[in-house]
N, CA, C and O of each residue as an XYZ file, in Angstrom:
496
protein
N       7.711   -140.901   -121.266
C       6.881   -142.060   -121.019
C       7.319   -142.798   -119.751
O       6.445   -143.389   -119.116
N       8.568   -142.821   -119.327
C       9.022   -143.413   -118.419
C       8.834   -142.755   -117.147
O       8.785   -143.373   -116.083
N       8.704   -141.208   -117.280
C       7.730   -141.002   -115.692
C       6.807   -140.971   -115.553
O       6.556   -140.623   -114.399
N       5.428   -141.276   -116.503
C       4.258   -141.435   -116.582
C       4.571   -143.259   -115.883
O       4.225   -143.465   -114.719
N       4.890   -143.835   -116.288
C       5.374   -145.236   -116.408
C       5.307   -145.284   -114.230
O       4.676   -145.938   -113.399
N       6.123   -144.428   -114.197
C       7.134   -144.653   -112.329
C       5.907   -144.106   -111.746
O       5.387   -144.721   -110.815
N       5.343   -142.937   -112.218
C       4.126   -142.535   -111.459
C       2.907   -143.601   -111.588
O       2.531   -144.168   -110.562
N       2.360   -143.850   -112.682
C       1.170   -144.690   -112.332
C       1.948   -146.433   -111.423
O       1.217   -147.173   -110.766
N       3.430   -146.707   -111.627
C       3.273   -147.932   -110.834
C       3.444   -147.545   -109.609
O       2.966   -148.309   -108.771
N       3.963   -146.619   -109.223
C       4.251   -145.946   -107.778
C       2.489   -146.067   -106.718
O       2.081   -146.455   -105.623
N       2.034   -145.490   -107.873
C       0.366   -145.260   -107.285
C      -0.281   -146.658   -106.860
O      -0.757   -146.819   -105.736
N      -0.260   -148.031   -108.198
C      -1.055   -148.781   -107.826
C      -0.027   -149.885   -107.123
O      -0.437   -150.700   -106.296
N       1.369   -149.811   -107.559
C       1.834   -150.847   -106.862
C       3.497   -150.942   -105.895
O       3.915   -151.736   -105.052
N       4.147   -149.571   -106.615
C       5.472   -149.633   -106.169
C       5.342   -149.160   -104.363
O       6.087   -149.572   -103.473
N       4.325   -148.322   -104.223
C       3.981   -147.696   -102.897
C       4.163   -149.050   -101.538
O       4.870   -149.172   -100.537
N       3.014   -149.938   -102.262
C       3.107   -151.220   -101.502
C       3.926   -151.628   -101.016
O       4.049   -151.621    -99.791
N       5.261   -152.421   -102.317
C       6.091   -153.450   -102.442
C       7.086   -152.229   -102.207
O       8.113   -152.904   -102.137
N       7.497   -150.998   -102.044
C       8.369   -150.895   -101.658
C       8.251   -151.037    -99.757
O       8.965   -151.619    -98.941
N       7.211   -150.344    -99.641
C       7.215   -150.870    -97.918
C       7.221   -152.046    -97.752
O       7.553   -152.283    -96.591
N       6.960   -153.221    -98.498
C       7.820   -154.175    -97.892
C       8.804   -154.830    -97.888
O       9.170   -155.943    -97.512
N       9.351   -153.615    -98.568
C      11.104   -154.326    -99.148
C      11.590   -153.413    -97.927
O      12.768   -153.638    -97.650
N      11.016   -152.495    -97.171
C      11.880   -151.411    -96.004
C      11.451   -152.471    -95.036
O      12.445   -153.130    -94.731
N      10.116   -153.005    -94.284
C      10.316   -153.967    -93.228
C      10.485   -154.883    -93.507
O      10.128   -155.546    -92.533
N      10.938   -155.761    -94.493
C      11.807   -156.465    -94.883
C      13.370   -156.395    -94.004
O      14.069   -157.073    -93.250
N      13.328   -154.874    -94.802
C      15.258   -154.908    -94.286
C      15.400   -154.045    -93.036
O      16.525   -153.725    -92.652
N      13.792   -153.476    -92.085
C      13.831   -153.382    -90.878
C      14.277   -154.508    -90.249
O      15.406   -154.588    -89.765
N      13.179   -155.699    -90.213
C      13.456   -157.008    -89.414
C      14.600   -157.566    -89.384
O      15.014   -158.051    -88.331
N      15.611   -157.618    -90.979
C      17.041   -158.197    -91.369
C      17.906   -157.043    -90.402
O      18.860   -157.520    -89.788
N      17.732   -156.062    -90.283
C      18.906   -155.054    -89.380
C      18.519   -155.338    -87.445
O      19.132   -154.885    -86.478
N      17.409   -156.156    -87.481
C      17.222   -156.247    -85.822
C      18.380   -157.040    -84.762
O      18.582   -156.952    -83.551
N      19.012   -157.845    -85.863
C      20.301   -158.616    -85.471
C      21.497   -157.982    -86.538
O      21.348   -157.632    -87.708
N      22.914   -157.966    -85.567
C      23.698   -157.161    -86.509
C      24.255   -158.450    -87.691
O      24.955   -158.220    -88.677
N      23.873   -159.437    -87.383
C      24.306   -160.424    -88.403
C      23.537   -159.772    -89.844
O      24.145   -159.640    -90.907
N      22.290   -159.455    -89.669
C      21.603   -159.427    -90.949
C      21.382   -157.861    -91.379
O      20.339   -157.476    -91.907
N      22.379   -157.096    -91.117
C      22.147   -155.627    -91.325
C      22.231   -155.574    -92.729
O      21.347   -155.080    -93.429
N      23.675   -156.261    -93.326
C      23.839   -156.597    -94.783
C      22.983   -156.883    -95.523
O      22.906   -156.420    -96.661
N      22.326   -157.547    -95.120
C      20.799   -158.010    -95.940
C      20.038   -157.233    -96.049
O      19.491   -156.973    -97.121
N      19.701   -156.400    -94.474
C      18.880   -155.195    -94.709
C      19.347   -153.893    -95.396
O      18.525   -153.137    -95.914
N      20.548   -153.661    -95.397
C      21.121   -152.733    -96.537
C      20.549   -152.958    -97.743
O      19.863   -152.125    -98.336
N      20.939   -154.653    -98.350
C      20.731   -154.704    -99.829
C      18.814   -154.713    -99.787
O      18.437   -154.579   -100.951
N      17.699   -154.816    -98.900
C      16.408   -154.363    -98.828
C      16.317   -153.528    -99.310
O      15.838   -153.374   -100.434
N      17.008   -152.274    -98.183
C      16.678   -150.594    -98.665
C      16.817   -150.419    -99.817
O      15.931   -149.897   -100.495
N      18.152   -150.881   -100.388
C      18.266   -150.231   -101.843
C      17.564   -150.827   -103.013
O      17.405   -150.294   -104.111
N      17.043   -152.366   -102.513
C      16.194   -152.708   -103.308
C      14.155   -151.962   -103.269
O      13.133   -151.952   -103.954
N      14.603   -151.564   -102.189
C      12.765   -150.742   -101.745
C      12.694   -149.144   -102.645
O      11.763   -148.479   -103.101
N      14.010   -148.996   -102.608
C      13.982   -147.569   -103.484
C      13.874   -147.813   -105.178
O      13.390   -147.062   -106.025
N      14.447   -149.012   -105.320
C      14.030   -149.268   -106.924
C      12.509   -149.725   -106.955
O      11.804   -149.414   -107.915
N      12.057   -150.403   -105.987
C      11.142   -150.695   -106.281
C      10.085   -149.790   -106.469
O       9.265   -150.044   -107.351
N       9.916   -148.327   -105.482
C       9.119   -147.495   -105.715
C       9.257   -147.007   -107.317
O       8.224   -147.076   -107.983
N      10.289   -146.595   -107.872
C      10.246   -146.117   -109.325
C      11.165   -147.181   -110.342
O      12.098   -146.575   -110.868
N      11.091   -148.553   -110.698
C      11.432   -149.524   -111.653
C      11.823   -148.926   -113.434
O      12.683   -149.234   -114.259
N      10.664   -147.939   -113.411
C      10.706   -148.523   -115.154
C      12.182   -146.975   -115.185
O      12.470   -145.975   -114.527
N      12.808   -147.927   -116.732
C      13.718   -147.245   -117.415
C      15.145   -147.739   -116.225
O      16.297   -147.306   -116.202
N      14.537   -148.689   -115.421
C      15.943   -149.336   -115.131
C      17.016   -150.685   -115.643
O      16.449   -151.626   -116.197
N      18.173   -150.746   -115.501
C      18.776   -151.889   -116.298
C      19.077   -152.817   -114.751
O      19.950   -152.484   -113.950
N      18.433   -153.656   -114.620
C      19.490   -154.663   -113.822
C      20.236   -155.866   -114.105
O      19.807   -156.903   -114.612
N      21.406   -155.600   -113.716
C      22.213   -156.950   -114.121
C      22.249   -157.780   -112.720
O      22.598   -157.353   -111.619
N      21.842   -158.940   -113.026
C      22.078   -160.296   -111.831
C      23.091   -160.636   -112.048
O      23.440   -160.523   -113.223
N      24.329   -161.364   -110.818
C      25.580   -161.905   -111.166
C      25.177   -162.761   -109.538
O      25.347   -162.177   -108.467
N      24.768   -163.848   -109.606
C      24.544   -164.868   -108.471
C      25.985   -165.094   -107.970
O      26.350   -164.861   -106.818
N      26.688   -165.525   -108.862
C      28.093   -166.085   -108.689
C      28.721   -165.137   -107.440
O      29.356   -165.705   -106.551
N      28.521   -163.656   -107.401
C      29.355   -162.958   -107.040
C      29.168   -163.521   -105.273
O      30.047   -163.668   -104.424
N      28.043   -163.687   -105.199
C      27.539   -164.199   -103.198
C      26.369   -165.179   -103.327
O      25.144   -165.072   -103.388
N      27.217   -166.131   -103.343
C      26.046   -167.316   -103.817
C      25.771   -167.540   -101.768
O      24.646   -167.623   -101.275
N      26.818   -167.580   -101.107
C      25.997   -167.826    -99.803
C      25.051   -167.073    -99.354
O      24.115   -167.367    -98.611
N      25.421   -165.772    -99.989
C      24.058   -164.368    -99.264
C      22.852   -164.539    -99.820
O      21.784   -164.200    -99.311
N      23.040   -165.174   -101.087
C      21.972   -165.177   -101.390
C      21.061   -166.294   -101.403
O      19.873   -166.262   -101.723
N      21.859   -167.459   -100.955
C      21.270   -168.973   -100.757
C      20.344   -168.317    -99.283
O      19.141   -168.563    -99.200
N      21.054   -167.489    -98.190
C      20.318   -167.372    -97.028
C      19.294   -166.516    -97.150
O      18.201   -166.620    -96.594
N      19.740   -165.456    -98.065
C      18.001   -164.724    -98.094
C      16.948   -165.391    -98.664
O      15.821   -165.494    -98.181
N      17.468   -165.987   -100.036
C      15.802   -166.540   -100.108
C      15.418   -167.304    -99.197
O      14.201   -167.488    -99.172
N      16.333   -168.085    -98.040
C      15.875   -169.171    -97.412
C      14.814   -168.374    -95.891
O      13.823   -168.736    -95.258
N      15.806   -167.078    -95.860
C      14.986   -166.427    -94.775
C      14.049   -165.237    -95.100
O      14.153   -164.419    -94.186
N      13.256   -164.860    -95.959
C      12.786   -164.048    -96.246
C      12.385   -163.818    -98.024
O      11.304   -163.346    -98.375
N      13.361   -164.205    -98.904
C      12.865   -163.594    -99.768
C      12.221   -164.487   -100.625
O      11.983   -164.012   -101.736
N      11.902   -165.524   -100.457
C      10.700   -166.464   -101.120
C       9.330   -165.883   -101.408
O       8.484   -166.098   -102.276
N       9.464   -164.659    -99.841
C       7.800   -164.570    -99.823
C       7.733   -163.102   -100.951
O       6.813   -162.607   -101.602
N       8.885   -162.822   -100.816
C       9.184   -161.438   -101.841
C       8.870   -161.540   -103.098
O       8.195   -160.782   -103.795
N       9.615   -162.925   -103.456
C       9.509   -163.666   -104.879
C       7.772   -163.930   -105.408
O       7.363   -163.370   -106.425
N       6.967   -164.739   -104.668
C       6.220   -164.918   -104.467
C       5.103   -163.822   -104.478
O       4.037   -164.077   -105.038
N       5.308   -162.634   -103.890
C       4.539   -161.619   -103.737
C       5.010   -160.610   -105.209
O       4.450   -159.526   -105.375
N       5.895   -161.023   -106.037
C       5.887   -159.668   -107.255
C       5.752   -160.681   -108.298
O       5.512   -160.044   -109.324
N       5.786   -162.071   -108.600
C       5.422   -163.070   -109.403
C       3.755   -162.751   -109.663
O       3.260   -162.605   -110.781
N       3.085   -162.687   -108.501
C       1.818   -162.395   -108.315
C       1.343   -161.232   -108.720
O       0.136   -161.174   -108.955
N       1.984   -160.311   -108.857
C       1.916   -158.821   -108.918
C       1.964   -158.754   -110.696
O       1.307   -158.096   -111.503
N       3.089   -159.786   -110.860
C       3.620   -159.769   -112.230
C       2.652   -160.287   -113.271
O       2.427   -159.887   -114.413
N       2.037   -161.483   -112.432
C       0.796   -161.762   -113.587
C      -1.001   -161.458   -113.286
O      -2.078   -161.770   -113.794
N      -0.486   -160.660   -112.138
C      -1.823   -159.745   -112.192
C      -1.838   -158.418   -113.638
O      -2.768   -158.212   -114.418
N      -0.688   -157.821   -113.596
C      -0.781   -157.125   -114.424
C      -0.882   -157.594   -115.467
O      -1.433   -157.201   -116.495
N      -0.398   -158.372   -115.247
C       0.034   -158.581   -117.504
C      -1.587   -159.150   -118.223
O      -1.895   -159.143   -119.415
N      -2.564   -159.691   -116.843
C      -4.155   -159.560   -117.811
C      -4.419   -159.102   -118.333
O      -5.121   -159.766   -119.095
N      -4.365   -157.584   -118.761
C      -4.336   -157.155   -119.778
C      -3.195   -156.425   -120.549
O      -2.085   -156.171   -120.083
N      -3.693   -156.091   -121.950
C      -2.159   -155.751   -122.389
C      -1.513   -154.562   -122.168
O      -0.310   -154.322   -122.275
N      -2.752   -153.569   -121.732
C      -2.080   -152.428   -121.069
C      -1.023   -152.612   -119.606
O      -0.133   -151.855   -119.218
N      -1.353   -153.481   -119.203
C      -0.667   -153.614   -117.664
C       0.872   -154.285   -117.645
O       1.722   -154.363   -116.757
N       0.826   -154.776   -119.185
C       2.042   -155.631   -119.492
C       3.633   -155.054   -119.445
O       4.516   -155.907   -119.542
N       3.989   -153.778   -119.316
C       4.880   -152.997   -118.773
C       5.155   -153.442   -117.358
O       6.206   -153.898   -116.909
N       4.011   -153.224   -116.739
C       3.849   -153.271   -115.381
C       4.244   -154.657   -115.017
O       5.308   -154.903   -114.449
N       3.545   -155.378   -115.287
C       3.949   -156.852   -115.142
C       5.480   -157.603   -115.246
O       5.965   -158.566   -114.653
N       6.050   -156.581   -116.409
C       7.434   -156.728   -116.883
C       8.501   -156.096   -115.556
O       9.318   -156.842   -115.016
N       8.384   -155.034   -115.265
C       8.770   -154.812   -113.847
C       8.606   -155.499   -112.942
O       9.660   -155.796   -112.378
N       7.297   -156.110   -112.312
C       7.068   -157.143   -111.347
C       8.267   -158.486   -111.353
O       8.715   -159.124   -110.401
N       8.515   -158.581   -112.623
C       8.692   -160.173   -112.950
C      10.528   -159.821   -112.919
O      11.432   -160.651   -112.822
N      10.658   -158.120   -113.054
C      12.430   -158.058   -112.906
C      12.447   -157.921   -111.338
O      13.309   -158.522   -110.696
N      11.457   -157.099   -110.683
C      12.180   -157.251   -109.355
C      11.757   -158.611   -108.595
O      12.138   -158.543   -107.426
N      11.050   -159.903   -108.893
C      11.068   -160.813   -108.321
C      12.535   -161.278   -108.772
O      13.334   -161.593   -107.889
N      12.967   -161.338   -110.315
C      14.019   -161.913   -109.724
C      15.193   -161.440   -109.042
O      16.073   -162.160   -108.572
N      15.144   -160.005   -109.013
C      16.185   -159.641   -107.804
C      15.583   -159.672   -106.134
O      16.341   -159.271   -105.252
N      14.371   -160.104   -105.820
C      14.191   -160.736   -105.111
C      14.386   -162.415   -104.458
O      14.020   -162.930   -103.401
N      14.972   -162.818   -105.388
C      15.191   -164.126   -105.637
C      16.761   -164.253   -104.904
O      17.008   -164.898   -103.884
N      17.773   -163.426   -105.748
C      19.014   -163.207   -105.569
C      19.459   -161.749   -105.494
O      20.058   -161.533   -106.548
N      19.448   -160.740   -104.803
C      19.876   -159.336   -104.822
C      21.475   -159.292   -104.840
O      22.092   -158.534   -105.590
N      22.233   -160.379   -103.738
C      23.322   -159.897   -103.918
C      23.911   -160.101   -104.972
O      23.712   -161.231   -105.418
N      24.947   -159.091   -105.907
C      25.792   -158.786   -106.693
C      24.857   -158.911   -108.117
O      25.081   -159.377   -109.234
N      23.540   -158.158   -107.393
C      22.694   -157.321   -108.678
C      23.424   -155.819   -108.646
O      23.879   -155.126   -107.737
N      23.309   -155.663   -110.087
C      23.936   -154.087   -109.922
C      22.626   -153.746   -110.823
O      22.080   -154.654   -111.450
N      21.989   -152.010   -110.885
C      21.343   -151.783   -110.986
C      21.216   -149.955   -111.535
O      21.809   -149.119   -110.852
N      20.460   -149.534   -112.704
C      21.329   -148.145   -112.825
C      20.287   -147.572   -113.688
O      19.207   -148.162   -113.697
N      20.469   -146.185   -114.648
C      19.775   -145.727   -115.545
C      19.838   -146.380   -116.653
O      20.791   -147.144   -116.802
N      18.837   -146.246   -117.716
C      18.928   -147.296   -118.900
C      19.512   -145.669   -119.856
O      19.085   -144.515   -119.845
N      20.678   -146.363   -120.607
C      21.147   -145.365   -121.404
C      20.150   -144.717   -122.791
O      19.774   -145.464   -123.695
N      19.895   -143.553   -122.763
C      19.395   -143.030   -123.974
C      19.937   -143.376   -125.211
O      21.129   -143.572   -125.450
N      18.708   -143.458   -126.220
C      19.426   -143.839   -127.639
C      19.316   -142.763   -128.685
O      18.164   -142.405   -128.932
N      20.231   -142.215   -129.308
C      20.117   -141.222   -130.110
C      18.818   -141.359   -131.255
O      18.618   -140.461   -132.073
């Protein structure tokens, strides 16, 4: 279910939002100050293309300055753009998966640094 899941959001929405999590962290690597930022983009653009069956843990504490400056330079509109995404889907109840993804990667759009992020463990 979970690659039926990555394929249909890939199609209507991860395709999108991951290209703009890559010129996102194009523009952040144009100065070497913000390459860091654009690192944590990329790896956030690759979750974003395939989300479901992932676990993310947020830990703000770990870079509260990195992450006070991204939302201030960029990732508001990130936030903003999968919030939207998040309650587009969830209109109906089929889309509500979908929506549930939207609404995890806004908030690692919110704060990425010292999100860790991985496979969700199988349950016997």
């Amino acid at each position: 279910m979970k690659t039926i899941g990555n394929i249909l959001w890939f199609l209507f929405t991860g395709l999108w939002t991951g290209l703009t999590w890559f010129i996102t962290g194009l523009l952040w690597c144009v100065t070497i100050v913000g390459i860091p930022f654009g690192l944590q983009a990329f790896k956030l653009g690759r979750l974003s293309f395939w989300p479901m069956g992932t676990v993310v843990n947020k830990h703000f504490g770990a870079h509260p300055i990195a992450n006070i400056l991204w939302f201030i330079f960029g990732g508001f509109a990130l936030v903003l753009e999968f919030l939207i995404l998040g309650l587009v889907w969830c209109v109906t109840i089929i889309g509500i998966p979908f929506g549930l993804q939207a609404f995890k990667l806004a908030g690692l759009a919110l704060c990425p640094f010292g999100a860790t992020f991985g496979a969700q463990e199988k349950k016997n």
